[in-house]
Each structure stands twice: as C-alpha cells, then as structure tokens.
VOTIKOL-235103 format. One record per atom (N, C-alpha, C): residue in three letters; x, z, y. Coordinates in pm, whole numbers, padded with zeros to 5 digits, always signed. Atoms other than C-alpha are relative to their C-alpha. Layout:
// VOTIKOL-235103
ALAXZY;...
***
This chain:
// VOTIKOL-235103
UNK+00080+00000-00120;UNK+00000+00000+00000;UNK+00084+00000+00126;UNK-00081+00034-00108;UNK+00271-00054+00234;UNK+00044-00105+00078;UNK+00036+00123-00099;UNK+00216-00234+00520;UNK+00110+00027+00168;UNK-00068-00008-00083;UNK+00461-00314+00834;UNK+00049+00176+00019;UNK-00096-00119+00052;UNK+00647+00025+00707;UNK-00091+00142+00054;UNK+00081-00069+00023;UNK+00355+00215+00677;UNK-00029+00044-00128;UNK+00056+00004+00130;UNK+00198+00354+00376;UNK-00137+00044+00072;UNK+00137-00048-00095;UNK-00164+00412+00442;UNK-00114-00016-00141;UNK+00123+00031+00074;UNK-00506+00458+00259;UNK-00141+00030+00102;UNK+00152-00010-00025;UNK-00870+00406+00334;UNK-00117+00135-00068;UNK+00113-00074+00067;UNK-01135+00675+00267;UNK-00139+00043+00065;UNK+00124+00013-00047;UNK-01465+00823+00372;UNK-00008+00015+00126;UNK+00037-00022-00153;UNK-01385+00959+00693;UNK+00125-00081+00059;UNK-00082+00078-00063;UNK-01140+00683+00774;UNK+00133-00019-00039;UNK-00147+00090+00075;UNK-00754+00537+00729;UNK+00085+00106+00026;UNK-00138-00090-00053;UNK-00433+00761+00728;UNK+00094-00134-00029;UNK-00116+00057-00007;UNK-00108+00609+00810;UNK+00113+00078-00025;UNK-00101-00082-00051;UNK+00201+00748+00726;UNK+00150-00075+00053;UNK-00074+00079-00026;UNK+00513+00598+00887;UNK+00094+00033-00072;UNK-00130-00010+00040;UNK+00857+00553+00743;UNK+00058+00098+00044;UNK-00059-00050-00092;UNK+00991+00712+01016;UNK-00020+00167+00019;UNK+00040-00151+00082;UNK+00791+01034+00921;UNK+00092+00039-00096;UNK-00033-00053+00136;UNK+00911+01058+00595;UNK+00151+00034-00021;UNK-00156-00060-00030;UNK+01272+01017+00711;UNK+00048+00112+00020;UNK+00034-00140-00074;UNK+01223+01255+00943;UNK+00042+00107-00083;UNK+00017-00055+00104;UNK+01126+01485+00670;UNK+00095+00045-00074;UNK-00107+00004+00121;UNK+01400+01405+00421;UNK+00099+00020+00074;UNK-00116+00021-00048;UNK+01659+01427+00698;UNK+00011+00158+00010;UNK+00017-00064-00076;UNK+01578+01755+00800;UNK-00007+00106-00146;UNK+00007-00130+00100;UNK+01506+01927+00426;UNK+00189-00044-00038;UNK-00150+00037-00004;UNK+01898+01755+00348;UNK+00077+00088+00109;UNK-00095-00048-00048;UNK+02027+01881+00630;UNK+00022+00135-00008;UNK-00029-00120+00004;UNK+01940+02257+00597;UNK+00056+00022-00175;UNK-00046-00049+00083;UNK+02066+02238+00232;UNK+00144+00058-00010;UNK-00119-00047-00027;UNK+02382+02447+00215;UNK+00083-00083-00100;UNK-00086+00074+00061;UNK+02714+02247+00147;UNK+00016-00153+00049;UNK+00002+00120-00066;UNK+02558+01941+00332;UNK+00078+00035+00186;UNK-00037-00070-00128;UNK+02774+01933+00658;UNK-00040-00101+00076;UNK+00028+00089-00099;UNK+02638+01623+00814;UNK-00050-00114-00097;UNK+00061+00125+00046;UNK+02402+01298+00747;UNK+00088-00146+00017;UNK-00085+00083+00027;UNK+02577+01016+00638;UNK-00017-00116-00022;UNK+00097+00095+00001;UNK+02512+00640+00752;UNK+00135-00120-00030;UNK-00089+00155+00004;UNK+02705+00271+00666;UNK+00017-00021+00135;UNK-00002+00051-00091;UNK+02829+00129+00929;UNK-00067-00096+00037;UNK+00103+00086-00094;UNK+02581-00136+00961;UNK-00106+00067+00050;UNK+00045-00029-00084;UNK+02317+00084+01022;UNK+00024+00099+00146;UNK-00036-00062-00141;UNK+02509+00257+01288;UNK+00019-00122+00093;UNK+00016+00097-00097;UNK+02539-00081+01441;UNK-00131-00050+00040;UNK+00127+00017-00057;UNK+02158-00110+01435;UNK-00054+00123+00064;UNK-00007-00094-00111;UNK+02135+00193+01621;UNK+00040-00010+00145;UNK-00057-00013-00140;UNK+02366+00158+01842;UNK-00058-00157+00071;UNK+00019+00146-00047;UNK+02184-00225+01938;UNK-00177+00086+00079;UNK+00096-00088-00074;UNK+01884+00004+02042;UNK-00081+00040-00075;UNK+00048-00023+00055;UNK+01691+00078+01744;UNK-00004+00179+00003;UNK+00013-00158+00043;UNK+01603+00490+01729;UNK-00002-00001-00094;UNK-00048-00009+00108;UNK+01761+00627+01439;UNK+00010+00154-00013;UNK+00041-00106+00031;UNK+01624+00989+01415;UNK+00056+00069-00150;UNK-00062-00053+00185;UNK+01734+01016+01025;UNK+00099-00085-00011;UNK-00133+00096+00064;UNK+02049+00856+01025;UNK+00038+00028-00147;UNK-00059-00018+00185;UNK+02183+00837+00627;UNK-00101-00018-00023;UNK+00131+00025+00081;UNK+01811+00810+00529;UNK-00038-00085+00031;UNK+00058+00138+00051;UNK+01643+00506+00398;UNK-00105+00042-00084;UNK+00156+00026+00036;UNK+01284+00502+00298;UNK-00048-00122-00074;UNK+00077+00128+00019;UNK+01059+00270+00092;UNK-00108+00040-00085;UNK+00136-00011+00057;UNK+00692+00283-00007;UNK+00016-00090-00110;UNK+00046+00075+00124;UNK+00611+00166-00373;UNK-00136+00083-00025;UNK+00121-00031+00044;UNK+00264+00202-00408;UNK-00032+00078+00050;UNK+00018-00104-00060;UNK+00145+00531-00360;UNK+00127+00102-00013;UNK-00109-00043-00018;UNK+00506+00668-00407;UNK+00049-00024+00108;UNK-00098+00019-00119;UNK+00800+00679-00197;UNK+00146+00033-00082;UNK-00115+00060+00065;UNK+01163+00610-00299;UNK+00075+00068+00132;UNK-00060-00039-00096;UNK+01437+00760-00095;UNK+00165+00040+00011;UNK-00129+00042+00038;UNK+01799+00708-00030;UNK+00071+00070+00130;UNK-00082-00081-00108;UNK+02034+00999+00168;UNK+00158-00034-00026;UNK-00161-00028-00043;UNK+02409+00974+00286;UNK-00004+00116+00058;UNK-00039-00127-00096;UNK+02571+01309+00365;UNK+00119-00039-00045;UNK-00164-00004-00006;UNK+02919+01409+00397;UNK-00032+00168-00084;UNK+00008-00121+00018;UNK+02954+01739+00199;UNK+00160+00080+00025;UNK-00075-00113-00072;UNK+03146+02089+00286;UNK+00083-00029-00095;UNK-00177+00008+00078;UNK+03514+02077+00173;UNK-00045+00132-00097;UNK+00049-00114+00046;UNK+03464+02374-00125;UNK-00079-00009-00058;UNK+00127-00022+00047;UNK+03142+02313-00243;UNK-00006-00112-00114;UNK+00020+00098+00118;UNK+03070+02182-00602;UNK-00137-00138+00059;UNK+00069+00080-00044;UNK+02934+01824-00468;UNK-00138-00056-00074;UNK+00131+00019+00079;UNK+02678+01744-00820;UNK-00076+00134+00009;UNK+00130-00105+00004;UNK+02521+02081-00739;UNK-00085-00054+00124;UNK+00083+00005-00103;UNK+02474+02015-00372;UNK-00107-00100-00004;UNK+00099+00124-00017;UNK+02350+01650-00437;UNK-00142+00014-00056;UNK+00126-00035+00049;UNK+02112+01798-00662;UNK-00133+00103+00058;UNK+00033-00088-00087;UNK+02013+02075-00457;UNK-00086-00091+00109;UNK+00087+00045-00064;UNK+01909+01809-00201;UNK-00075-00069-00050;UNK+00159+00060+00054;UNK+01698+01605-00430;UNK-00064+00051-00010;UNK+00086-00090+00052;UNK+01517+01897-00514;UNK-00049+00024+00137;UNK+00039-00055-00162;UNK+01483+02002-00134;UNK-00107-00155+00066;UNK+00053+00140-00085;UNK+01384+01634+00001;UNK-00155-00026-00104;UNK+00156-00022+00111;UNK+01113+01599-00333;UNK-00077+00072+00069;UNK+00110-00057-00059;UNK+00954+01879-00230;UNK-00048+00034+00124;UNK+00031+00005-00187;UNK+00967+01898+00169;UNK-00125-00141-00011;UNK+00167+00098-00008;UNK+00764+01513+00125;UNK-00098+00042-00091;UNK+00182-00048+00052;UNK+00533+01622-00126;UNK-00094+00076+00063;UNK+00053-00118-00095;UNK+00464+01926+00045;UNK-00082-00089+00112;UNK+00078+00006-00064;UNK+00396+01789+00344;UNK-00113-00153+00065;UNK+00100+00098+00016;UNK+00262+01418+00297;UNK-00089-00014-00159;UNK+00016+00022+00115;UNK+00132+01445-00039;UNK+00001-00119-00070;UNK-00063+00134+00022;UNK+00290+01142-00137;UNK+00094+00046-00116;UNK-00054-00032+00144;UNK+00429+01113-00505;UNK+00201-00017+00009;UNK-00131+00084-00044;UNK+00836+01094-00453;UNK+00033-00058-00177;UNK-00065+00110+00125;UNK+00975+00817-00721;UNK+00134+00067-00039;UNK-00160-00023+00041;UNK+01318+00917-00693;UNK+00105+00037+00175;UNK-00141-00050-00145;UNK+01608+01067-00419;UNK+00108-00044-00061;UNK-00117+00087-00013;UNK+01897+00862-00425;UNK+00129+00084+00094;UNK-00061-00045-00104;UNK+02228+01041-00278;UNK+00132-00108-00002;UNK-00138+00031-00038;UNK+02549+00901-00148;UNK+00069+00079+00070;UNK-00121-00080-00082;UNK+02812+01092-00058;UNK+00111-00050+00003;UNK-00094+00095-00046;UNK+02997+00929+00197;UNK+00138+00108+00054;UNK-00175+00004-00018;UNK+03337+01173+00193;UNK-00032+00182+00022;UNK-00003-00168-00023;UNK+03387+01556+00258;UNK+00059+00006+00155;UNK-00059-00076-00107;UNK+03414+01755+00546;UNK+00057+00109+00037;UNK-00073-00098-00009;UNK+03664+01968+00650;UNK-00090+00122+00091;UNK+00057-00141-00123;UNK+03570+02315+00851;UNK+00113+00004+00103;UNK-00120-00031-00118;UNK+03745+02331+01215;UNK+00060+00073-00061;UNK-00057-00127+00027;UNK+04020+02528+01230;UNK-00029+00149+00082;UNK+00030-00143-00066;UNK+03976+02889+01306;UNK+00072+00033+00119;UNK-00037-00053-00145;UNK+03984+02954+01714;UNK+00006+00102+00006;UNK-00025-00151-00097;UNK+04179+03245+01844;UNK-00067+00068+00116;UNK+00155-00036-00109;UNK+03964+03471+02051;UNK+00055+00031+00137;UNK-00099+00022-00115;UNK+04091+03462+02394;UNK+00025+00149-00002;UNK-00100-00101-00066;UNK+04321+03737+02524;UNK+00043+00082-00124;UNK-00046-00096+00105;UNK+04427+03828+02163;UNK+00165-00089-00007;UNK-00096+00017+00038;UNK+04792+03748+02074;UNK+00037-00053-00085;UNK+00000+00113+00065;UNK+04915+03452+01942;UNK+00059+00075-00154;UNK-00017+00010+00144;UNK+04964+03456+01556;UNK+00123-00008-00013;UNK-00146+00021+00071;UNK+05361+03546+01442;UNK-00026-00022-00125;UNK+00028+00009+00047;UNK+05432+03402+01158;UNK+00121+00126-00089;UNK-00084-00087+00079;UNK+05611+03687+00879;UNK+00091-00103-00030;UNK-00086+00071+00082;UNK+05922+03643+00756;UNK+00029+00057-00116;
***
C-alpha cells in the first residue's frame, strides 16, 4: 500500500497516512538511545543528497513499505569497547519495537550497518588543576 512514500489505509472513519519520514524518525531516535551506538551512520551519497537540500532528519536510516510491513535499514558507528553483534542486535530489537509500538505497522526486518567505531574524546583536564607528570 505504498504510495509516493507513504503507507496508508482506508477505513470507516477515513484514510491514515504514514510517511517514511515518520518511521525514520522513529527508528533513528530508538537506535540512537541504544547504548554502544555513538552516532548514525550515512554513505556518502546520501550525505550528498542532503547536503543538495533534501532534509535528512534520520540520517543512516532507510525505510521501505512492503505491504502492510515496513523494512528498515540503519548505519551507526559503534562505541570503541562495546561487543558490536550485541549492540547491532540490541538495536533491532529497540527500532522493531519503537515502530510497532507506535505505528502499528508489522516490521519485516532491521537491517544494520556498521559503518566503523568510535573512539571517546580524550579526557579534559579541569581547569586550574595541574598538569599531569608523568612517573618515572
């Protein structure tokens, strides 16, 4: 039922729409609070359709209606440290149920890519403390 990147149905008291752009939304946002994810993670082409003027609210997420499903495909970068097949799993499980939850829309499948690890800054000295000797 997906129409110009909608999914939508007809019923008694009238049509729902839900947009792509929802569901991103959604999936970007249960991904990002999973711990271990340190940032959403996009190809460089669609950062070039961004940056051409397209709004790109869920960067790394990719959407697609099949039927009354939904199909769904995240890039993150995960935390330097962190076992990466837990986290990835961790966010399929998070993104599944954030759209079910709140479109009741069947999810098909979560798709991850993990495009590289991220380091943690290094640890800033707190001002007016004394620089770090190192032992000998």
């Amino acid at each position: 039922m997906a129409e110009n990147n909608y999914w939508s149905t007809t019923g008694d008291q009238g049509t729902i729409k839900i947009s792509e752009d929802v569901v991103a939304s959604i999936a970007a946002l249960a991904a990002a609070e999973t711990d271990g994810v340190s940032a959403l993670y996009s190809s460089l082409t669609s950062d070039i359709v961004s940056f051409l003027g397209k709004k790109n609210l869920s960067k790394g997420v990719k959407v697609s209606f099949e039927g009354d499903s939904v199909a769904v495909e995240i890039g993150f970068l995960a935390s330097f440290g962190c076992n990466i097949r837990e986290v990835a799993k961790n966010v399929q499980e998070a993104v599944k149920s954030s759209i079910e939850s709140m479109t009741g829309l069947a999810v098909s499948g979560v798709n991850i890519y993990v495009g590289g690890i991220a380091f943690a800054p290094a640890a800033e000295e707190e001002p007016g403390a004394a620089p770090a000797v190192p032992e000998e």
